[in-house]
C-alpha positions, 0 to 999 in steps of 0.5 A: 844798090839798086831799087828792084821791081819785084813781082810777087810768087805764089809758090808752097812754102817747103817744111823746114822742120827738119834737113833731108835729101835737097839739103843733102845734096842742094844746100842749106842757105835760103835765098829769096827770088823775086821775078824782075824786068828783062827777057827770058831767051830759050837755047836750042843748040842746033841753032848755034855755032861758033863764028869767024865773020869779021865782025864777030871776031872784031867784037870777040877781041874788043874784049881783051881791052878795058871798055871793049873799044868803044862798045860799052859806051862813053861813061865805060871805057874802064870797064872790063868783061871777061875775054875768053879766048875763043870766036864768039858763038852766034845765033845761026838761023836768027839775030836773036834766039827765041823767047818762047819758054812756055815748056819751061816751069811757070816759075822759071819764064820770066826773070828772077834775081835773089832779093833781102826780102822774104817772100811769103809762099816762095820757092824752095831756093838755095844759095850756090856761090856768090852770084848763083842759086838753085831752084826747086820746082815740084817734087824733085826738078831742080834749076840753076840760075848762074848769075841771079845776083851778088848775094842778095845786093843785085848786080854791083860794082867792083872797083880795081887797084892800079896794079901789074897785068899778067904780062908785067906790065903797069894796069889802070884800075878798072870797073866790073860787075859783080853777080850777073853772067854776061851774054857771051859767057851765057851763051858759051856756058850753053853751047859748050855744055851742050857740045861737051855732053853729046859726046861724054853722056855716051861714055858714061860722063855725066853732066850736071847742067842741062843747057835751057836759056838764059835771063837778060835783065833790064832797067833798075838792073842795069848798074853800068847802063843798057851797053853792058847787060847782066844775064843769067844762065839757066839750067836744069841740075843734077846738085850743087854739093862740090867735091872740094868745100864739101866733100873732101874737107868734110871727110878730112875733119871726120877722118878721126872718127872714121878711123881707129888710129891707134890701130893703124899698122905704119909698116902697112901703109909705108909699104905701099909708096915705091922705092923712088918716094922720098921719105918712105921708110919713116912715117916723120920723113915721108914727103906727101902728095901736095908737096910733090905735086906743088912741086910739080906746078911750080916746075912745069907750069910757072911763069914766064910763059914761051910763045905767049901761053906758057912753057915754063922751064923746069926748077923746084925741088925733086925735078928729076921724079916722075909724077907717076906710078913710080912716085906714088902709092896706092892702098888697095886692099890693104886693111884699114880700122875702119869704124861709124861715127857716133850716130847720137853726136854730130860734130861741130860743123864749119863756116867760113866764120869758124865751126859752131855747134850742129844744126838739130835738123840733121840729127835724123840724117845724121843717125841713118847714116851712121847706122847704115855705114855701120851696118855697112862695115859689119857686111865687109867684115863679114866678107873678109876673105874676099878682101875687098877694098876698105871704104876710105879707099874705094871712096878715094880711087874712085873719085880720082877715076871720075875726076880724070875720066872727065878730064881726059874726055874733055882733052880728047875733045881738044877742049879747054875747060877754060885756062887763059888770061886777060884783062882781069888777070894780074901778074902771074894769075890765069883763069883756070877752071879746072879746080875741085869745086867744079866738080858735084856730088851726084845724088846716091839714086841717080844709079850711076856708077860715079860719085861725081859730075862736072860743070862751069864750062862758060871759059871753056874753048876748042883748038879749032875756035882759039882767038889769041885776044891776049897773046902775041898774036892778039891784033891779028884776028887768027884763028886757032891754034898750034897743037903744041901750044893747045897741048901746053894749055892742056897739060897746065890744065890737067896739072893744076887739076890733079894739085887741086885734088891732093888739097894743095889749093884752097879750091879744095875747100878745106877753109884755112881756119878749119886746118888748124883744127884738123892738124890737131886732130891728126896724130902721125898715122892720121896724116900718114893715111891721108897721104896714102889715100891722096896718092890712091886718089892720084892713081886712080885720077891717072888709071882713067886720064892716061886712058885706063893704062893698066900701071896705076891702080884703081878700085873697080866698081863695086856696089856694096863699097859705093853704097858704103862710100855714099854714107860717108859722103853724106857725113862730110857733107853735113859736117860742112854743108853751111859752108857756101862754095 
């Protein structure tokens, strides 16, 4: 722990008597923020581009090895920074970029670290993860500093095990800190958010983050001395409520209260799983979505790896089933007993210490909700015979629509959202950034036709910019890579997504001690409806990543469902909005 050099903030206290729209959709974990010593450096993206100088490339693949060759100083030679297999991206017009933020809001223009004290007159902030926080500013402008320290302890020290390295080979322990972004990181997390978001925002893809700059933190808050500098990334944010700890796990605890089970018809939805699904003529036998697509990870992309970046062979149960549109269902327009939760009881809401009783302040948003999903229904109902889709699985399709349109823009940009390994990777372990969590729920009044936008590209690289820092051809300095390997990685990339989805994965935020509740919760035909609505969500994840291919379903847009939907939305945001992603 280091001392801090705070300076005061003069900011509105916010009204804490009840919850609302930022809680809603930013957070509901106060942090206190205190403007330190460093530098605030302001992005300009025409001023940036990737490098192949030697020196450059000779500093990107110092990375790949505790203490960086050298370059972190004599006391540090067993400290490890994140290696991105990517060449460096450098300031093109200038060594350092500028430091004139004075179009930036006067909050934001020096340095801010999340402190323990409490700070009268402060901002209103939240936390976002461990290392991260949002900000708000005026009426409704909010910001994201990724990497404004670890909790509320500044920057600290992790210290490793000796172990095994991801290529099986006897590791030292080593040091790093935890908290801060670093300036590499900072600088990718900028560029390629930039990069990516000139060609998405067109097609209809929306980003969370708008690049702005980055902190550079200085003396007290340097643990590991002036050779190894935290930075903190800046940027303006859409929210910060994620599909997996918030959204998908809420929905999956209130999914009792969203349905009436002892209406479920099991004919109905065992009908709609084709004839290749194993189990699909009983509720009892039927094998689900996550153990099918597990299976299917474990198959396609375990260990151990072919030309350095892994092709696996294939092994594990059910290898000869496509995971397609043959293998999987979807709902459509089958009827679903669909019912509001009680507007008066809010259920208990989950932490990562367990559930505990709800917060009063929700009571309001609670009410609203419940009485305009309610009211919701009763319109649908009302318009039977058009025989729209039901909720839970408009609400389903269109989040896998969303999740694989970004992910198949993304890969048609021959861009890695950022699957890799080095020196931080043990045996077995890869950098994946392709999880549910990276994707955020965008406010209802944005009036997009998605649910969700996508963040955390500070690991993401392109095929032409690849630099093997880790793989065979790590001392060579090449740059880029085969088709046929970058291809591997995005397929290892666009399956881990789509397991991740289906809650095969702790990124899907359901927390392990919730899912002893849930599985008591669910009688049969509960469990067979999450079923169906995962392989609706799989449908429409490949509708959109296979390029709209017609073979898989999915609902098309609707605004009286997506106004619906948000309601519920909502509720499971609520029921888990004190669990910090």
């Amino acid at each position: 722990m280091f001392t801090l050099c705070i300076m005061p903030l003069s900011f509105a206290k916010p009204d804490a008597s009840q919850f609302g729209h930022d809680e809603i959709y930013f957070g509901t974990k106060r942090v206190h923020l205190a403007q330190v010593p460093g530098e605030t450096l302001k992005y300009e993206h025409e001023h940036w581009k990737p490098s192949t100088e030697k020196r450059d490339i000779a500093r990107a693949l110092s990375r790949a090895v505790p203490g960086c060759n050298g370059r972190l100083g004599a006391c540090n030679t067993d400290v490890v920074i994140p290696a991105i297999p990517a060449v460096d991206i450098v300031c093109s017009s200038c060594s350092n970029p500028t430091q004139d933020v004075s179009s930036w809001p006067l909050l934001l223009q020096k340095p801010l670290l999340k402190v323990k004290e409490e700070q009268y007159n402060e901002a209103k902030a939240f936390a976002s993860g461990v290392r991260s926080a949002v900000v708000k500013v005026g009426e409704n402008r909010w910001f994201r500093l990724k990497g404004c320290g670890n909790n509320d302890d500044g920057f600290i020290i992790r210290h490793t095990k000796e172990g095994i390295d991801a290529k099986g080979e006897p590791v030292a322990p080593y040091r790093d800190i935890r908290g801060s972004a670093f300036e590499e990181t900072a600088i990718r997390e900028l560029y390629m958010s930039s990069c990516v978001d000139n060609v998405l925002n067109p097609q209809g893809v929306s980003s969370c983050n708008k690049s702005m700059g980055y902190y550079r933190y200085d003396e007290p808050n340097l643990p590991l001395g002036p050779h190894v500098t935290p930075c903190c990334i800046v940027e303006e944010t859409l929210g910060d409520r994620r599909l997996g700890t918030h959204i998908m796990s809420g929905i999956e605890i209130l999914l009792p209260l969203l349905v009436k089970e002892e209406e479920i018809k099991e004919e109905d939805l065992l009908s709609i799983f084709p004839e290749k699904r194993p189990g699909r003529n009983s509720a009892d036998m039927l094998v689900d979505t996550c153990e099918l697509m597990t299976d299917y990870m474990i198959a396609k992309c375990s260990e151990p790896p072919l030309e350095g970046f892994g092709m696996p062979a294939e092994f594990g149960g059910y290898p000869d089933l496509p995971r397609d549109h043959t293998l999987f269902g979807a709902l459509g327009s089958t009827i679903l007993p669909e019912i509001a939760p009680d507007e008066c009881v809010i259920p208990q809401q989950w932490t990562r210490e367990g559930p505990r009783e709800a917060d009063s302040r929700w009571n309001k948003v609670w009410k609203e909700n419940c009485e305009n999903l309610s009211k919701c229904l009763s319109k649908l109902k009302e318009d039977a015979p058009n025989r729209k889709p039901a909720i839970l699985t408009y609400l389903f399709s269109r989040i896998g629509y969303d999740c694989g349109k970004f992910m198949r823009s993304l890969h048609a940009m021959k861009t890695s959202w950022g699957t890799y390994q080095d020196a931080m990777c043990r045996e077995g372990q890869w950098h994946c950034n392709a999880h549910a969590n990276n994707m955020v729920l965008i406010p209802e009044e944005k009036g997009t036709h998605s649910f969700l936008s996508y963040l955390d590209l500070d690991m993401a690289f392109t095929a032409d910019t690849f630099l093997d820092v880790w793989g065979i051809d790590s001392s060579s300095g090449k740059v880029g890579i085969s088709e046929k390997i970058f291809d591997n990685v995005l397929f290892k990339e666009h399956v881990n997504f789509m397991e991740v989805l289906v809650g095969a994965d702790s990124t899907n935020g359901v927390p392990q001690i919730a899912k002893k509740y849930i599985h008591s919760k669910e009688g049969k035909h509960l469990k067979l409806l999450k079923v169906c609505l995962y392989d609706t969500l799989l449908q429409g994840y490949m509708q959109a990543y296979f390029d709209d291919d017609t073979r898989y379903s999915v609902c098309s847009y609707d605004a009286d469902l997506h106004e619906a939907a948000y309601n519920i939305i909502r509720l499971a945001v609520i029921i888990m909005s004190d669990y910090v992603a």
